[in-house]
N, C-alpha and C positions, 0 to 999 in steps of 0.2 A: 504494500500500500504506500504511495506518495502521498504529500498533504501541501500542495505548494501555496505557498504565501506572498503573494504579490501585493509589495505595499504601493503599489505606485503604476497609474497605467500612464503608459504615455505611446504617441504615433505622431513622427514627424516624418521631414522631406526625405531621408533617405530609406523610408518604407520597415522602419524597426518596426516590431507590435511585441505586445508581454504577446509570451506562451508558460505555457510548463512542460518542464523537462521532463522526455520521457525517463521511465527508468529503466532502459537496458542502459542508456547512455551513460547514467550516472555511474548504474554499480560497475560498470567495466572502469569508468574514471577511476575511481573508490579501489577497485579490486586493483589494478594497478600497483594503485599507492601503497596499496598492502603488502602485494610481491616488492617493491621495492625498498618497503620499511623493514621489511622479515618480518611486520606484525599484521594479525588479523583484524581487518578493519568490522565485515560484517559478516551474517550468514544470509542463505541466499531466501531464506523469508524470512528477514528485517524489514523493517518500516524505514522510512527515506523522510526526514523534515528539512524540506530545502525552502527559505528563506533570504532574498536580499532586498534593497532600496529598489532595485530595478531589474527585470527578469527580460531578457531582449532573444532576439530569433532574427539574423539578416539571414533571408534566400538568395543572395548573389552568392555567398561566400559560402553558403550552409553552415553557420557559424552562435553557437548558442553565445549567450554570454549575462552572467550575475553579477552587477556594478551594485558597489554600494553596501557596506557589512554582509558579503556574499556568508552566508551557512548553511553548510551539510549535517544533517545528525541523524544517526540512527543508532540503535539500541545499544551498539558496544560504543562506539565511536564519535567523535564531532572535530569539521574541517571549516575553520573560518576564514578568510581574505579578503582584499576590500575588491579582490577582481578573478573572477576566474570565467573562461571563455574556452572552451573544446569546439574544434572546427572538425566537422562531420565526414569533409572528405579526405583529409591528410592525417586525421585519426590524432591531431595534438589536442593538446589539453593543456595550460598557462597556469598557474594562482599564483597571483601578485599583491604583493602589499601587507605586510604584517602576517604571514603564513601562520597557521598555528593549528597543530596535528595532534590531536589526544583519544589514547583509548586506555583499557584495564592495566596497562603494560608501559605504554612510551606517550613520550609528550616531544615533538617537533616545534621547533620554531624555524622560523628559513625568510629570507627575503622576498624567493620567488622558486616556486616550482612548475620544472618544464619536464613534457612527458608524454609521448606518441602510445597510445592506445592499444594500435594494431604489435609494436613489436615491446611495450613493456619497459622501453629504455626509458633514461633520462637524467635529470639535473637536477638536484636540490643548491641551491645555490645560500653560503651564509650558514650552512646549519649548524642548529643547536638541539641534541638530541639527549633526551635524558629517559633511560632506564631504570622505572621506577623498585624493581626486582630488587635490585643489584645496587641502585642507588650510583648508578654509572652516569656522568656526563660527560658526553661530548661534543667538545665545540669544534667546528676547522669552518673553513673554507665550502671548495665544492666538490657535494657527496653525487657522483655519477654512476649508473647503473648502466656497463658496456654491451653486457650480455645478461641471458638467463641465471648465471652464479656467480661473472663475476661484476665488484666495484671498484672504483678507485676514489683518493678522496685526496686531492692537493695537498693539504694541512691541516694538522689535524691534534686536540690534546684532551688526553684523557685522563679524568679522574672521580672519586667516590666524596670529594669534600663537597657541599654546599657552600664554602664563603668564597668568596672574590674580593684579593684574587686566593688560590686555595693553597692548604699548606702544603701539597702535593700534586707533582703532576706529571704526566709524560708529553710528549709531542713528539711530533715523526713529520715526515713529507713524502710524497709519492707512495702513497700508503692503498694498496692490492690486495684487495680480498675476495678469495673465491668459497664460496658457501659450502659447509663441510667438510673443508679441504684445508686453507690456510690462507695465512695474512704473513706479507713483506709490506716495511717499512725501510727507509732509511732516515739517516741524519736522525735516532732517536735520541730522546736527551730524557730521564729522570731530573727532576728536579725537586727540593725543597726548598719552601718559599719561591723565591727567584735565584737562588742558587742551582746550578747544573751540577748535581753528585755523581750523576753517571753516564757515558754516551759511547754509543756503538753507532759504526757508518751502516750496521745493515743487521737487521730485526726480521726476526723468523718465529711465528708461531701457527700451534693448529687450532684448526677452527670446527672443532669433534670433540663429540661427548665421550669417545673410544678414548683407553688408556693410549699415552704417548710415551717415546723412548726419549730420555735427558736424563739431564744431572736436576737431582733434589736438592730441596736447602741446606747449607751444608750448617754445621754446628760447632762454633768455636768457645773455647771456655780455658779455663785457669783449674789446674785440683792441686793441694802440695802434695799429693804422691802421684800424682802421673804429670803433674808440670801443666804445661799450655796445650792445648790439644785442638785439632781442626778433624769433623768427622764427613764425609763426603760420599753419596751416596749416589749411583748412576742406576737409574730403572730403564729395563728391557723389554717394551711391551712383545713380546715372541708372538705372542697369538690369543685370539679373545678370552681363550682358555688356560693359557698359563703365563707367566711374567720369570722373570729371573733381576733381582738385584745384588749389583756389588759394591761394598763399602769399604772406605781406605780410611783408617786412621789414624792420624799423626801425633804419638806423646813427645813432648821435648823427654823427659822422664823416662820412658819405657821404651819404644822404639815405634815398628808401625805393625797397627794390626788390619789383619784383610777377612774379609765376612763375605758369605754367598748365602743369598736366600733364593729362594726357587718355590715357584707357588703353583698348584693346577688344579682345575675342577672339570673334568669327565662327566659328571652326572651329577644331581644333587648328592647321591650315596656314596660316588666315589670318587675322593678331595683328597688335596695333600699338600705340605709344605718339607722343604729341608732346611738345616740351618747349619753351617758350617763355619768357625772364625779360630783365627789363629794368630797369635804375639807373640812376636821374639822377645822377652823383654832383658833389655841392654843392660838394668840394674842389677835384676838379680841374677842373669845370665842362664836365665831360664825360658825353655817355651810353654806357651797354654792354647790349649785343644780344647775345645768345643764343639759337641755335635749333639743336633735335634732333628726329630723330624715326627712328625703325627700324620699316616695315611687310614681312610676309610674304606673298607675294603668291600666290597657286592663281587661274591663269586658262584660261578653255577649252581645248580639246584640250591638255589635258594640256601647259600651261605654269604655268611655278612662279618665283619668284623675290624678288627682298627690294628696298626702297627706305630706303638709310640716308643723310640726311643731317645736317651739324655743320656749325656756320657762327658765325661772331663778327663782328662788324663794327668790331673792332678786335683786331693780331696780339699786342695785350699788357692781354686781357682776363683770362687765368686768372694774369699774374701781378702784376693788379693784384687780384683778385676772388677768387682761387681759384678752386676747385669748388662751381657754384652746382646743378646739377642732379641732383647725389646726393641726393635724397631717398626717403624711403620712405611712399607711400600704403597710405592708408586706415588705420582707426583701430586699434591695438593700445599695448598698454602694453610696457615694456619688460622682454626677457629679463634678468634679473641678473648671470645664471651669465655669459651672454656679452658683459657689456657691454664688458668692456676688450676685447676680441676685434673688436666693433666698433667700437670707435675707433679701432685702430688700422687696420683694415681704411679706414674713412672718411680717416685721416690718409694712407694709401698712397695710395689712390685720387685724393686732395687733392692729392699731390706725384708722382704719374706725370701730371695732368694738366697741373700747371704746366711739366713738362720737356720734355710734346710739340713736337717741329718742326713738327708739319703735324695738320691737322684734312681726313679726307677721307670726301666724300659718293660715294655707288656708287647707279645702278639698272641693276637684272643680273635681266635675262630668261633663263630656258634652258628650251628643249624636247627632253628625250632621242627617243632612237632608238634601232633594234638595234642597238648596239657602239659609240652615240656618242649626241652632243649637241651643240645648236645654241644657241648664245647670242648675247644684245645686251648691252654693257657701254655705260654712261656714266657716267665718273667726272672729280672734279675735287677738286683739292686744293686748301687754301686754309694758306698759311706763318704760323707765328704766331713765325717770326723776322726779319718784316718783309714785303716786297712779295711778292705771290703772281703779278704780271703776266710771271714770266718763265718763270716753270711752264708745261710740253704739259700741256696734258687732253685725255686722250682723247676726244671726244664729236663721235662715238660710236664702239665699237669692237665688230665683229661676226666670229664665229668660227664655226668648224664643229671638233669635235676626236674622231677617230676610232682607237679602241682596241682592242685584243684582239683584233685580226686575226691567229688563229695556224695554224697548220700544224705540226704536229708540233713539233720543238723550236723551230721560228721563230716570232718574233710581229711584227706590223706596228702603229706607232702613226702618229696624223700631228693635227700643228697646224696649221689655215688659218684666217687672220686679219685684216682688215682695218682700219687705224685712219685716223682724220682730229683730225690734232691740233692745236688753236686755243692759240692764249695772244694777249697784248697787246706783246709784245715778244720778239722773235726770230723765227726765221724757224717759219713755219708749214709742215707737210706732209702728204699723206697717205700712207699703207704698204700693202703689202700685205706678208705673209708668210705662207711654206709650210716649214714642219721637218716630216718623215715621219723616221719613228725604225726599222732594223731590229735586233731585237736575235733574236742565238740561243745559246741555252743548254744546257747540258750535262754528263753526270757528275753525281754520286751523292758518294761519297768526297772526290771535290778534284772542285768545280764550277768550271766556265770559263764567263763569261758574255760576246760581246762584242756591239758595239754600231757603228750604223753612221748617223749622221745627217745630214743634207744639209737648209742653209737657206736659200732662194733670195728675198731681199728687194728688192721695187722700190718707188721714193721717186719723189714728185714733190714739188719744194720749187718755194715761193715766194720773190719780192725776195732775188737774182733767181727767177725761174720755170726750173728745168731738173729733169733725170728723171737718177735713179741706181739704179744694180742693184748691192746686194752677194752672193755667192755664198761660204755657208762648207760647208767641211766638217768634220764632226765622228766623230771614233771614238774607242772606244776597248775595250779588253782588259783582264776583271780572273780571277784566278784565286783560290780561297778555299779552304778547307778549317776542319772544325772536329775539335776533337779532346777526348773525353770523357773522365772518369776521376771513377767513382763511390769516396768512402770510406764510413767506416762515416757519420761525419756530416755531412757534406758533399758536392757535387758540382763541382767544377774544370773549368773549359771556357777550352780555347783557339785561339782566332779569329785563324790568322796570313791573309793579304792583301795582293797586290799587284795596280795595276792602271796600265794604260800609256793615257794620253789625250793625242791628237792635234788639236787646232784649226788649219783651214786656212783664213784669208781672201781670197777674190778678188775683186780689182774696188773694194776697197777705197778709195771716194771720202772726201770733206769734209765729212762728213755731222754735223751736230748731234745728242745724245745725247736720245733722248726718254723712252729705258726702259731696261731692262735689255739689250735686243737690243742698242743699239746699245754699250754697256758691255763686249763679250765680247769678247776679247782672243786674237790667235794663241797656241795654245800646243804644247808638247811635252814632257809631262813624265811622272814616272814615282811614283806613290805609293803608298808601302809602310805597311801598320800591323799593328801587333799588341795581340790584346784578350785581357785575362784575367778573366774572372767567376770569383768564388766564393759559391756558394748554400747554405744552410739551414745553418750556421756555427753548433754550440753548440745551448743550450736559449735562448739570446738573439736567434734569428731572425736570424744579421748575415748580411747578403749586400754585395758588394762586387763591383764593375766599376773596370778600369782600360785605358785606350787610349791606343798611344803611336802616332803617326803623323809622317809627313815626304815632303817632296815635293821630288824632284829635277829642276828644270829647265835640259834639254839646250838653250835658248835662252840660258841664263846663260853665258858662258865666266867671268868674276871671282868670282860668288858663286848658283851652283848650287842649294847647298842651303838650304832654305825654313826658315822654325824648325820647332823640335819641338816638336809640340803632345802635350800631357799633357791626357785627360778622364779623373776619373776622379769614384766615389763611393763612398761605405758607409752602410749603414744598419743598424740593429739598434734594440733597444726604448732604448736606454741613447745611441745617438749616432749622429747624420747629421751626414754629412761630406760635401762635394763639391769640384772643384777643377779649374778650367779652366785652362792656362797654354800659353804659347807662347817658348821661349826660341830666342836669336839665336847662331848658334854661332859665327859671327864677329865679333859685337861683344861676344859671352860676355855675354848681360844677357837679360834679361826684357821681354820686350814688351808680354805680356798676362798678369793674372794675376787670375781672378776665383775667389772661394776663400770658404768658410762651411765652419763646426762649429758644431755646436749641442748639449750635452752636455744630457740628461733625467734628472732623479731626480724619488723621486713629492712633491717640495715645489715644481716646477717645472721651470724651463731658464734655459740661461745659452749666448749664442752670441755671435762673434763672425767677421764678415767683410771682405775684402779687395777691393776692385775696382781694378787696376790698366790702365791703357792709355796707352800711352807718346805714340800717334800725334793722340790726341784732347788728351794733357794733364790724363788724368783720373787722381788717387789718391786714394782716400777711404778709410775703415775704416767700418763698422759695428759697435753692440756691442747688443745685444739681450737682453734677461733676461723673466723671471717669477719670481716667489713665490708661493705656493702656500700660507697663512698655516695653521696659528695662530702667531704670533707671540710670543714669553714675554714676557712684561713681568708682574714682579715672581709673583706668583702666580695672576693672571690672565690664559691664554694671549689675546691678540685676534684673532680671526679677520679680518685684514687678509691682502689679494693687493694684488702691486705689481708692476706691467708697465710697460716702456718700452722705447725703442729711440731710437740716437743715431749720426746722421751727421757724420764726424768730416773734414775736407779739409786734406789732408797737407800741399798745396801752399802755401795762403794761411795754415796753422795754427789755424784757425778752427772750429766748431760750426756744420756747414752747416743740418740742420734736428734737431730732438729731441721726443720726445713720453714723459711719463711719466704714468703712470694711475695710481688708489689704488683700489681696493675694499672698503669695513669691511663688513661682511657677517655680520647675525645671524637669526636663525629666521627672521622675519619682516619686517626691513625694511634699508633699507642703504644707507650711504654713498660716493656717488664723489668723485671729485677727477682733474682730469687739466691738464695744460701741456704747449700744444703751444708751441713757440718756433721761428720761425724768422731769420732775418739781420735782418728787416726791420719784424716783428713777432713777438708774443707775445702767446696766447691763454688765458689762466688760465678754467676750467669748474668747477663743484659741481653734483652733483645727489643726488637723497634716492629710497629708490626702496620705496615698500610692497609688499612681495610679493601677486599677487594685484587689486592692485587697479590700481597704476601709478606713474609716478613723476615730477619734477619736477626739469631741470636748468635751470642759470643759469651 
């Protein structure tokens, strides 16, 4: 539908008269401009509201023409000028005078737009083109349309600030862009402020959502145990389905290490990565070895399974080295918003892996069945607190495990298993074992579940060579009940429970511990808990869980009862809260006490936690914050966030590790700062980050 508005008739000597525009004319005009902008102007049942001062029609020339606040609008879109004129037979089309081009996406401004119909091409002359996505502007010259994909644009500078003039910016000349494909430039120049920071005679990029091959950002930084360092990263887009990246990095301190990552995905089922890195290091005139790799395996008749392996060739690689294999492929610039987010993320992951005891590789075959599966395990662990030759691996260890055998209220499970367990020192053996489980359940109101299982283990051990059979038996009885109680704003639920568990072992030889089987211990004991939830608490969503639990064992005659254990949590928009604890009620003390609060207001958090364990000799505090800036300083707030977190060791009185991050943050481009410090070393980072374009730390 058209709706033309003719403000004005008029007919003089050269035989003008208003008409209205048909609309095929128009949308081909419109549809044009759309191929030419790369944005969609309309659909092809839109509505057309064309209005100007004066709507004319010459038949000498066959030539429309809208004088006078000329506007097009429809439903996505709106094209104003003070002149636009499309001649019928040469297929051109003009807008002159204040151009000004707005849909969901871009907003144009232009002097004058010229532009033939029939083949698409044309001129934006003056443009000013702003990308409301992306929050990209840009300004040049004259944007022409040569062919179907490609343009070219005189001059041209681009950037993501709103001020003028902006604190950033590129420009280029003779600037070539083919759609899909790629943009040259020359004479580009980076600029801050009106300073030129950076310039190349000739600018290459792609113009594809498809992964590309280059050099990543590279990463420069300070530590006092590896010195000054630059890390530099080349991604190999191979093919849509897998990448390969290599990374070079330079210790003043240590020497250079070299990393290969390799990535591919086959099918959703079957993925995979490698991870390979390797340092000479100059100081202690040592090398370190690094190798990972996690693949997921879909093999014939319906077998499936994963092969992950970790391995170091020395057990005090990650705390001489850290985390060398966190990285992140293929090319992207950095998020802002999240960048303190991941660092600290990077610093966690840094310090869970210096604490690991063990590094362990697994390849696990299984083929289900009706009500089961069959699997191959081989696993082996490798100690990173010293010799790994005293460790059983398993290899191989083959099972059948069959479930959900039920019968009315009875169900039947059962684990059959066989392992051969190799190490370098101690004794060697192979296993077999059989746990079938019956459990039967009952009741509605107060549920009774019990439980009845039998596990019948034969060993043959070597040096010496003899054969042992353990035989346990296991039950047990638990009775439960819940109990509801709606109010108006809330819901209250209470979880009382008790359950009686019996462990009988026979035959009970000299057996060396290889797993957990052989870890299980006679028991008889009796454990009672009670759980108290509270749900949808207020217009602040707080919900809260608490559970008190204790175990009395009839094996004890001196001290019976076990500690009380305390789980408990809260959550709400304003505060999470958790708190694990175990206390001794005969030595009246605390055994375990692992415990976090983290209070939220909308400028941040502030949290601080507790890890205590009396048996390990671990006490530490944590204290964790954000800010959430602007910041007052004097009458100019600054838009500064400030995150950190700091491990505090009660024991030795010390700063075991800490990391505090800075973020200066404005429209367009922004400052970090972060230290990480541990006992041993200390990391001081800066980086600068352009919104949009990318950023640079050191």
């Amino acid at each position: 539908m058209i709706r033309g508005v003719d403000r004005r008739y008029k007919k003089d000597q050269k035989g003008f008269s208003s008409i209205s525009i048909k609309r095929p004319l128009l949308y081909c005009l419109l549809f044009t401009l759309c191929h030419l902008f790369l944005v969609p102007l309309l659909h092809a049942s839109a509505s057309i509201d064309i209005s100007a001062d004066l709507l004319e029609y010459d038949a000498k020339t066959n030539t429309y023409t809208a004088r006078g606040s000329a506007r097009v609008v429809t439903e996505d879109a709106i094209l104003r000028a003070d002149e636009i004129v499309l001649n019928r037979n040469t297929s051109d089309a003009v807008a002159t005078g204040d151009v000004y081009y707005e849909d969901s996406e871009t907003v144009i401004r232009a002097e004058r737009i010229e532009l033939n119909l029939r083949t698409r091409l044309g001129t934006i002359y003056k443009s000013d083109i702003f990308y409301k996505k992306n929050n990209y502007h840009i300004r040049g010259g004259d944007l022409k349309r040569l062919d179907k994909k490609s343009y070219y644009l005189d001059t041209a500078t681009v950037t993501t600030c709103d001020a003028i003039p902006p604190p950033w910016h590129i420009s280029g000349r003779d600037i070539k862009a083919v759609r899909h494909k790629h943009l040259i430039a020359r004479d580009v120049t980076f600029y801050i402020k009106d300073f030129p920071f950076f310039y190349t005679p000739y600018f290459w990029m792609p113009l594809t959502k498809r992964r590309q091959t280059g050099f990543l950002v590279p990463s420069i930084g300070s530590s006092t145990t590896k010195g000054l360092f630059y890390k530099q990263g080349f991604f190999w887009a191979m093919r849509d389905d897998m990448d390969t990246t290599i990374y070079i990095d330079y210790f003043s301190k240590k020497g250079i290490g070299k990393g290969l990552e390799y990535r591919y995905i086959i099918t959703p089922e079957i993925k995979g990565n490698l991870w390979i890195y390797h340092l000479r290091d100059n100081e202690l005139n040592r090398d370190f070895v690094e190798f990972k790799t996690n693949h997921s395996l879909r093999l014939p008749s319906d077998i499936s399974g994963y092969l992950k392996v970790e391995a170091t060739n020395t057990s005090d690689y990650y705390r001489i080295l850290g985390s060398t294999s966190l990285r992140g492929s293929g090319p992207s610039s950095l998020n802002i918003i999240n960048l303190s987010g991941i660092e600290s993320l990077v610093f966690d992951i840094d310090r869970a892996e210096r604490l690991r005891k063990y590094l362990e590789s697994n390849l696990y075959l299984s083929r289900p069945f009706r009500r089961g599966r069959a699997y191959l395990l081989g696993q082996f662990r490798q100690s990173l607190e010293g010799s790994s030759r005293e460790i059983p691996q398993p290899l191989p260890e083959v099972g059948i495990v069959i479930y959900n055998l039920s019968r009315g209220r009875a169900s039947l499970n059962i684990t059959m298993k066989s392992d051969n367990f190799l190490r370098d020192e101690g004794r060697e053996a192979q296993r077999i074992d059989i746990n079938p489980n019956l459990y039967l359940s009952y009741g509605r109101m107060i549920n009774i579940t019990q439980r009845v299982g039998i596990r019948e283990t034969a060993y043959l051990l070597d040096d010496p060579s003899e054969d042992e059979a353990v035989t346990l038996i296991d039950t047990s009885s638990t009775i439960s009940t819940r109990l509801l109680k709606h109010y108006a704003s809330f819901l209250h639920t209470i979880e009382p429970s008790i359950e009686y568990r019996y462990t009988m072992i026979l035959n009970n030889g000299n057996i060396p511990v290889y797993d957990f089987i052989e870890a299980i211990k006679e028991t008889n004991t009796i454990i009672y808990s009670i759980t108290n939830r509270f749900e949808g608490i207020g217009h602040r969503d707080l919900s809260s869980r608490l559970r008190l639990s204790q175990r009395y064992d009839l094996l004890e005659d001196d001290r019976p009862f076990t500690s009380l254990l305390l789980e408990g949590g809260l959550s709400s928009k304003r505060v999470d809260f958790n708190i694990n604890a175990a206390y001794d009620l005969y030595d009246e003390r605390s055994d375990e006490l692992f415990t976090s609060i983290r209070i939220k207001g909308n400028i941040g958090y502030i949290g601080i936690g507790k890890d205590f364990r009396r048996e390990t000799d671990v006490d530490q505090y944590t204290l964790e914050g954000r800010f959430n800036g602007p910041v007052p300083f004097y009458n100019n707030p600054l838009p500064l966030t400030v995150s950190g977190k700091i491990w505090y060791d009660m024991k030795d009185r010390v700063v075991q590790e800490s990391v505090i991050s800075a973020i200066y943050k404005r429209q367009c481009w922004a400052l970090t700062a972060s230290l990480i410090k541990k006992p041993e070393e200390y990391q001081v980072s800066f980086g600068i980050e352009f919104i949009g374009l990318g950023g640079i730390r050191w």
